[in-house]
C-alpha positions in Angstrom: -7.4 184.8 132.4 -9.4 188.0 132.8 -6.8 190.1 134.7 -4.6 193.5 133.9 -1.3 192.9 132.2 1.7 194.6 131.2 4.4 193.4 128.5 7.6 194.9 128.0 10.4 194.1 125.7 14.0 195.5 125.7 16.0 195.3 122.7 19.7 196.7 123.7 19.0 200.0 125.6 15.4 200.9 124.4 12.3 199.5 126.2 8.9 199.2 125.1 6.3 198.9 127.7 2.2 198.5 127.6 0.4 199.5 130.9 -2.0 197.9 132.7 -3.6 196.7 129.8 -7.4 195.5 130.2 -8.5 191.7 131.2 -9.7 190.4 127.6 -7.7 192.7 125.7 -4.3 192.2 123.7 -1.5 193.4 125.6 1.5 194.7 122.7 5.1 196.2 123.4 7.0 195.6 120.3 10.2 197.1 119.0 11.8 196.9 115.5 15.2 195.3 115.5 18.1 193.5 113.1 18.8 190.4 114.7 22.9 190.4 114.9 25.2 188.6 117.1 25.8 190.7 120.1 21.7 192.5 120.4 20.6 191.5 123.5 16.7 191.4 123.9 14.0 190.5 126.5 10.7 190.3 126.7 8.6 190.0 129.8 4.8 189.8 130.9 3.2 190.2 134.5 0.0 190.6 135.4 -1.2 194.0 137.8 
């Protein structure tokens, strides 16, 4: 699909966000993290 995107991710209270990121091109929101009982993360695309 050649469309805009946007990725976010949420790890606890912190959010990582690419915007409007060009059709064709890799789209990236990444945070660090320790995977421990209790973290709560999510990770979402859309398209613009």
């Amino acid at each position: 699909m050649n469309r805009c995107h946007t990725s976010t991710v949420i790890v606890n209270d912190r959010t990582q966000r690419s915007i409007d990121t060009r059709g064709g091109q890799k789209s990236v929101a990444e945070l660090w993290a320790t995977n421990l009982p209790g973290t709560k993360d999510s990770y979402y695309y859309d398209f613009c």
